[in-house]
C-alpha positions as semicolon CSV with decimal commas, in nm:
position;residue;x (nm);y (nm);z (nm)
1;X;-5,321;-2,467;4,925
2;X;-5,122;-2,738;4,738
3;X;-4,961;-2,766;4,450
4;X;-4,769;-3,091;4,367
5;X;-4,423;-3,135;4,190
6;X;-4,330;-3,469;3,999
7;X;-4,035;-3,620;4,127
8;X;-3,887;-3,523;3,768
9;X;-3,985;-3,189;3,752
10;X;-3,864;-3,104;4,110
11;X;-3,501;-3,196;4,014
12;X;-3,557;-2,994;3,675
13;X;-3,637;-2,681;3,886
14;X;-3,396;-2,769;4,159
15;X;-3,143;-2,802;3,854
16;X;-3,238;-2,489;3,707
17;X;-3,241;-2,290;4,020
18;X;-2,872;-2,390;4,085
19;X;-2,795;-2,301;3,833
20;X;-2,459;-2,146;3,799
21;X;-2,348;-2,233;4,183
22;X;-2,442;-2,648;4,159
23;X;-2,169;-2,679;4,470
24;X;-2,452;-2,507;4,691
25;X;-2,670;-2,835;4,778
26;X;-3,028;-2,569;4,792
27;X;-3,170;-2,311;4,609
28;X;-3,146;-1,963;4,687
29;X;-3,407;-1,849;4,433
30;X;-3,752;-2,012;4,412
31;X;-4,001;-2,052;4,102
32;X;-4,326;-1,786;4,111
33;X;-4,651;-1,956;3,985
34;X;-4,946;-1,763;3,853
35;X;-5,266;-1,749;3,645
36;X;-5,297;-1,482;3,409
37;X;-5,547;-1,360;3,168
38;X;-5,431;-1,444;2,782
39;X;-5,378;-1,707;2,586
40;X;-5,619;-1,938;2,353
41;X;-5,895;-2,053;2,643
42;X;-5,844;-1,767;2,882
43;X;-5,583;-1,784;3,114
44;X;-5,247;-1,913;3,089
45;X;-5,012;-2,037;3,309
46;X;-4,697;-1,811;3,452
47;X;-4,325;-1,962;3,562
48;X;-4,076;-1,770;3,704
49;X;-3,764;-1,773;3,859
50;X;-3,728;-1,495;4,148
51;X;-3,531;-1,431;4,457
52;X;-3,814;-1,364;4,717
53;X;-4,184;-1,410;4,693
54;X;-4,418;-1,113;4,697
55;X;-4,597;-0,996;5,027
56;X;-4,896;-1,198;4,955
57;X;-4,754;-1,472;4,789
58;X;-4,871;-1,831;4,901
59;X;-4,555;-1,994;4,983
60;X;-4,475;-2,385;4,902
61;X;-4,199;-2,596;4,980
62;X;-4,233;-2,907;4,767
63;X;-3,890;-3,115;4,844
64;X;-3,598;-2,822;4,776
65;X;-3,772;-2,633;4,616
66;X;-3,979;-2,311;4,722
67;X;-4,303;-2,233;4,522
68;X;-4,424;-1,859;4,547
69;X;-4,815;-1,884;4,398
70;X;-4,933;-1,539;4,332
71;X;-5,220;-1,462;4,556
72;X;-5,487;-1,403;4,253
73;X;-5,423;-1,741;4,083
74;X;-5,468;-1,951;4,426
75;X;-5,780;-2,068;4,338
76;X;-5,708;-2,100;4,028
77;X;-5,410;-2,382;4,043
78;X;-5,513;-2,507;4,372
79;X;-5,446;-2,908;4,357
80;X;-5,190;-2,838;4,031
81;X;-4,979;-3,094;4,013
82;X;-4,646;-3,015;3,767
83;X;-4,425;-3,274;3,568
84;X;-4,168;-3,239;3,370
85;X;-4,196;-3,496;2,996
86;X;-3,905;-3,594;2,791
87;X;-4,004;-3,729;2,449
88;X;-3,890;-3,747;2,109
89;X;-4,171;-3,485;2,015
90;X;-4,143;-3,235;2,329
91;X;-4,019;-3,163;2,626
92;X;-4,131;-2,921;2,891
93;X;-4,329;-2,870;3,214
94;X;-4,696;-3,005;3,190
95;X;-4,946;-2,883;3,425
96;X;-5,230;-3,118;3,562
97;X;-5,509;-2,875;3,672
98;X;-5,781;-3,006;3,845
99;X;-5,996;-2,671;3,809
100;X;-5,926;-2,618;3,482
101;X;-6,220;-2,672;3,282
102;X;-6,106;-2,665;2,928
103;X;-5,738;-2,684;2,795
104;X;-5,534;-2,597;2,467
105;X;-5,357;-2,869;2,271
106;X;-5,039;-2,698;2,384
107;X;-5,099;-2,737;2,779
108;X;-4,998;-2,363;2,848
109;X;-5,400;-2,244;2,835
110;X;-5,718;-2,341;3,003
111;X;-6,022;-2,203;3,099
112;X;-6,190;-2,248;3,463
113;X;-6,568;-2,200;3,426
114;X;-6,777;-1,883;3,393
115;X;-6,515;-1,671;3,509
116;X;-6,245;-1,716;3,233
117;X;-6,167;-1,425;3,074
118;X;-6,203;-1,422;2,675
119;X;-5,924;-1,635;2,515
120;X;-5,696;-1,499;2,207
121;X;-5,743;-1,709;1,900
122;X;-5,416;-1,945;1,867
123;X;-5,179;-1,825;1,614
C-alpha cells in the first residue's frame, strides 16, 4: 500500500500535527485517511487528525508523518499521492488518485468504476 505526500503537504501536516507543542521535533498524533460514500461522484475523501490508528488501519510513515488509511478505503486510494496548493484562488490539500475514475471540480469527490456508490447532486 502507498500513498505519497508532497514535500509541501508533509510539512503542512507535520505543521498542523504540532500543533500547539512546535518545541517537540515529531508528531504525536497522525492524520487518518479514508474513502467514504457521499459527495457529488460517489465517494469522498476523509482527513483526520487522531492519536492512534484503528486495529485494522494500514499504517504509513511518509517522512514525520504517520498515515492511518482505514482498512475499507485501501483499495480505494492505493497509489494517492497528496499536495498541498497555495494560490491566489485556493488553497488546500489536493488529492491525485490514480483509481479514481471520475472527479468533481472541487477535488474532494470521485468515483472509482462500477462500484461507486450513487453521488449527491452538488449544492
Amino acid at each position: 500500500m502507498t500513498v505519497t505526500l508532497t514535500e509541501k503537504a508533509e510539512f503542512r501536516l507535520r505543521e498542523l500535527l504540532l500543533g500547539s507543542n512546535p518545541k517537540t521535533s515529531k508528531p504525536t498524533k497522525g492524520i487518518r485517511l479514508s474513502a467514504k460514500g457521499g459527495g457529488c461522484n460517489g465517494y469522498e475523501y476523509g482527513m483526520e487528525v487522531t492519536s492512534a490508528p484503528k486495529p485494522d488501519d494500514m499504517v504509513i510513515e511518509q517522512g514525520q508523518v504517520q498515515i492511518y488509511v482505514d482498512a475499507n478505503s485501501i483499495t480505494l486510494l492505493e497509489g494517492m499521492v497528496i499536495d498541498f496548493v497555495e494560490g491566489v484562488m485556493e488553497s488546500g490539500f489536493k488529492f491525485t488518485n490514480p483509481n479514481a475514475k471520475d472527479t468533481c471540480s472541487c477535488g474532494k469527490s470521485f468515483s472509482a468504476g462500477d462500484c461507486t456508490p450513487q453521488g449527491t447532486p452538488c449544492k
